[in-house]
N, C-alpha and C positions, 0 to 999 in steps of 0.2 A: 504494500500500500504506500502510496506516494504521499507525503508530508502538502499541507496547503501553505499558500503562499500568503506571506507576510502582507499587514496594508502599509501603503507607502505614506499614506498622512492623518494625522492625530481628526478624526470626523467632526470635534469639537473645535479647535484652533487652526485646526492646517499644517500644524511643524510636521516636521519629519523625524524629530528628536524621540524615538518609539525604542521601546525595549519587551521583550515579555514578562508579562504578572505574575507571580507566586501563587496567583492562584489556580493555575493550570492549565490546560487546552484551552485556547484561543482567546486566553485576556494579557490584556496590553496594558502598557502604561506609558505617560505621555510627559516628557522630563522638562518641555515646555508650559504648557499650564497644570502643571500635576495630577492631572485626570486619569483613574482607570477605567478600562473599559472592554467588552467581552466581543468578540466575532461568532456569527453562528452560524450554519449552513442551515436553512430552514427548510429546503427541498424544491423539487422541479414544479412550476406553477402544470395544474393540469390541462391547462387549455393551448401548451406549447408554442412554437412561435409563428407567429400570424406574419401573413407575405402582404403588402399594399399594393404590390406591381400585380395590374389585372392582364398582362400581358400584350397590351396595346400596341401599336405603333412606334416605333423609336428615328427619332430623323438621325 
């Protein structure tokens, strides 16, 4: 099983200054405004993903 990938900026301020939490799988902590905070995977929405091109004419 492949490891998930890091976020690149603190969701509350924006830094990049991120380390991981003590508290386990997917919480972070944020060394610019001192914020922790958790990542989740919450799963595949069930209605998958919708296409807008009705396949019309293209110039």
């Amino acid at each position: 099983m492949s490891e998930r990938a890091a976020p690149f900026y603190c969701p509350y301020c924006g830094d990049e200054d991120l380390r991981p939490n003590e508290e386990g799988h997917g919480a972070w902590e944020c060394g610019a405004c001192n914020r922790a905070f958790r990542l989740k995977f919450l799963g595949l929405l069930a209605r998958g993903v919708q296409r807008t091109d009705t396949g019309g004419d293209r110039i």
